[in-house]
C-alpha atoms as one frame of an Amber mdcrd trajectory, in Angstrom:
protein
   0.000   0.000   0.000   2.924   2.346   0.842   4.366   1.243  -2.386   1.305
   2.375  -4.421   0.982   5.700  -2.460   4.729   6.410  -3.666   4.026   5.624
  -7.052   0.962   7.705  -7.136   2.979  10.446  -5.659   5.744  10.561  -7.856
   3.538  10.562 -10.939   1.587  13.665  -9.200   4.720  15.442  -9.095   5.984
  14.605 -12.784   2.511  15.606 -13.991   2.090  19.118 -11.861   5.794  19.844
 -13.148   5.193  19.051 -16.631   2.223  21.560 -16.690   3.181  24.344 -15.249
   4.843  27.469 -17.440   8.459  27.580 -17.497  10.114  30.873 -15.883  10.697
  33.037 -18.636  11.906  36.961 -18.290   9.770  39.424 -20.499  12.492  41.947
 -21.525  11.159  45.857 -22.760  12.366  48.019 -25.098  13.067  51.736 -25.913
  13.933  52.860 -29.120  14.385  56.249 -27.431  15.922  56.638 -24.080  16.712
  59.849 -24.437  14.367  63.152 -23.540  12.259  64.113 -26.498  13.329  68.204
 -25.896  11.606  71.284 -25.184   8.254  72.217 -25.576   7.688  75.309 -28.250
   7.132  77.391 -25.158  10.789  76.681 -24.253  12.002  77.548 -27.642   9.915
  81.240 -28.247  11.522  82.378 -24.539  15.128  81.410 -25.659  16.615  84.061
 -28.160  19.277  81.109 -28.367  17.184  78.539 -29.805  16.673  78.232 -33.763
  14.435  81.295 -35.339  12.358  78.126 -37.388   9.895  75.897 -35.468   8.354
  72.727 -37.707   6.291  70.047 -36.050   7.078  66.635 -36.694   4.230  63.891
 -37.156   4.222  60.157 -37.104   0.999  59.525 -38.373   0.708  55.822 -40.165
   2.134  52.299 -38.683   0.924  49.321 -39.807  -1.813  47.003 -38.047   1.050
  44.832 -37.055   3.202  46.999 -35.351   0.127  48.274 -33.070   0.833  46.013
 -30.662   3.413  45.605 -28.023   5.605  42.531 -29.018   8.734  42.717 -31.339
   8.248  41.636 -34.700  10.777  39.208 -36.755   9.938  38.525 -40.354  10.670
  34.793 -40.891  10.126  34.416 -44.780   8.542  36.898 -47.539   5.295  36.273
 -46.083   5.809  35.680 -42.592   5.803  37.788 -39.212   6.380  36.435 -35.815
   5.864  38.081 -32.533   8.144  37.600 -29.773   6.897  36.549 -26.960   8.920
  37.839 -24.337  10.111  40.667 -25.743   8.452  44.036 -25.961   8.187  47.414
 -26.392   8.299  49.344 -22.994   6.198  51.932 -24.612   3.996  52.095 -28.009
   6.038  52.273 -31.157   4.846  55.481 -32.570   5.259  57.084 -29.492   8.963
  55.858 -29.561   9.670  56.557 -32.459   8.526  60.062 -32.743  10.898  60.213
 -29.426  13.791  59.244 -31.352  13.066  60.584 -34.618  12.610  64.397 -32.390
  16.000  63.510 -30.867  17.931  63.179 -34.074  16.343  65.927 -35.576  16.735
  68.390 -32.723  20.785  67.204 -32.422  23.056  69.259 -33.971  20.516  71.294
 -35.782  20.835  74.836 -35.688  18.208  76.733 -38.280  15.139  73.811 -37.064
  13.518  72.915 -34.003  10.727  69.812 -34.601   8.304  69.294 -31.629   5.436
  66.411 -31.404   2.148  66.958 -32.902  -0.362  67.743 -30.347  -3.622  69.532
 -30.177  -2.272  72.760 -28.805  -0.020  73.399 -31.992  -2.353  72.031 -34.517
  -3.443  75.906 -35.191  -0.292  76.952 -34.567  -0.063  77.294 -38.518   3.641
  75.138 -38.535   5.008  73.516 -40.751   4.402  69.932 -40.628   6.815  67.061
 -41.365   4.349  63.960 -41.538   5.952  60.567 -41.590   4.383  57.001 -42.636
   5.740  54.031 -41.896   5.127  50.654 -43.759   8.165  48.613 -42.638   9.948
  48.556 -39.435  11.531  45.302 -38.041  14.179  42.576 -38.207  14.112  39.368
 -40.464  16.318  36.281 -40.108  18.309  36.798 -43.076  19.959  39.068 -40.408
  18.819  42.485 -41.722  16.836  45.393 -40.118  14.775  47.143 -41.954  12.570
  50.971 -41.658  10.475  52.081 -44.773   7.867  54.043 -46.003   7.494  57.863
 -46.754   7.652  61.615 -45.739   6.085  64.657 -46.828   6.307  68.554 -45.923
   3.045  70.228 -44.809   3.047  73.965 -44.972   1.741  76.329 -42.502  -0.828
  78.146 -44.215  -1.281  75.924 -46.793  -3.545  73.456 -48.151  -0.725  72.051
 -50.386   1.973  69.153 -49.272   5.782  68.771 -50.965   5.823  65.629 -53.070
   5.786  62.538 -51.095   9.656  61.085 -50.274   9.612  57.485 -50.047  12.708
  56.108 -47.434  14.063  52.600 -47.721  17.029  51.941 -45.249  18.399  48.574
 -43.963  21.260  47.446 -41.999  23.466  44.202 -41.343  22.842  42.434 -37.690
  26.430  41.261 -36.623  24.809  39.755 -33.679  22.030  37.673 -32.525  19.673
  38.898 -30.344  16.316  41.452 -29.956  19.013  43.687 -28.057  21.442  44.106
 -31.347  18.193  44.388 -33.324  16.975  47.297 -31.292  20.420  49.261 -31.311
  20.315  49.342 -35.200  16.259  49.994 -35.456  17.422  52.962 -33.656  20.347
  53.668 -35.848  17.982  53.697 -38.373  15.588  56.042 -37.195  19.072  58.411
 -37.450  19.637  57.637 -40.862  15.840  58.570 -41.245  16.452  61.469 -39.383
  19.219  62.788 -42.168  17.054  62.159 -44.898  14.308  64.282 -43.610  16.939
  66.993 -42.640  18.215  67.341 -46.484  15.273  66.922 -48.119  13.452  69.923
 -46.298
């Protein structure tokens, strides 16, 4: 009887240990861990700042990166979402972070601030940017796509559409790597817009 007790036992345990979810870390992301900048207040009290204010806009992403999770693309076709590793805050959001970032750095004649609802009647200048791409594949590339476009203050007309294609090499495995070249990127993005306003 003791015997049988045992042998229940022990196939209790196996069975409660083979259902129950291995440990696994979720790891988050920034794209952007710097601070975005000033507001426009900031910038009309400062004679120092840049005479030129623009607001930047990151209208468009794709359904599929509306969501949380990292994205790989495994084959032409096919997108996976990681499962444990995220964004610590929603994509457009970071991205508009890091695209401000860039194009506030070493920028003298420009200052770009977010799109909100107190500068929508501001009259600005709008950069507006639409993203169709923006992830990693397993053929070991990164890749951020899709197009820009100048709005002008005052104006009911928009500067020809500017599509963007830019891709770069992973030398290492790993959603980290992956992340430090989305956001260099978002830089080389970030140049683009700069010479083609």
């Amino acid at each position: 009887m003791k015997l049988l007790t045992g042998y229940f036992v022990a196939i209790l345990c196996l069975l409660v240990g083979c259902s129950s979810a291995p440990l696994s870390k979720t790891s988050y992301y920034l794209l952007n861990n710097q601070k975005a900048g000033l507001t426009a207040n900031d910038v009309s009290g400062d004679s120092s700042m840049p005479k030129k204010v623009m607001v930047l806009s990151v209208r468009d992403l794709p359904e599929y990166l509306i969501q949380p999770h990292l994205v790989m693309q495994m084959v032409d076709h096919q997108l996976n979402y990681a499962h444990f590793h995220m964004w610590a805050e929603p994509l457009q959001l970071g991205l508009k972070k890091a695209l401000l970032t860039e194009l506030n750095s070493n920028n003298t004649e420009t200052y770009f601030i977010a799109e909100n609802r107190d500068n929508r009647e501001d009259n600005l200048a709008t950069v507006v940017v639409n993203i169709d791409y923006f992830h990693a594949s397993s053929d070991s590339l990164v890749t951020l796509s899709g197009q820009y476009w100048l709005s002008k203050s005052n104006e009911k007309q928009y500067s020809q559409v500017q599509p963007f294609y830019f891709e770069q090499q992973l030398e290492h495995d790993g959603y980290p790597h992956s992340v430090a070249k989305m956001r260099a990127l978002v830089s080389q993005l970030a140049i683009k817009i700069m010479k083609g306003i």
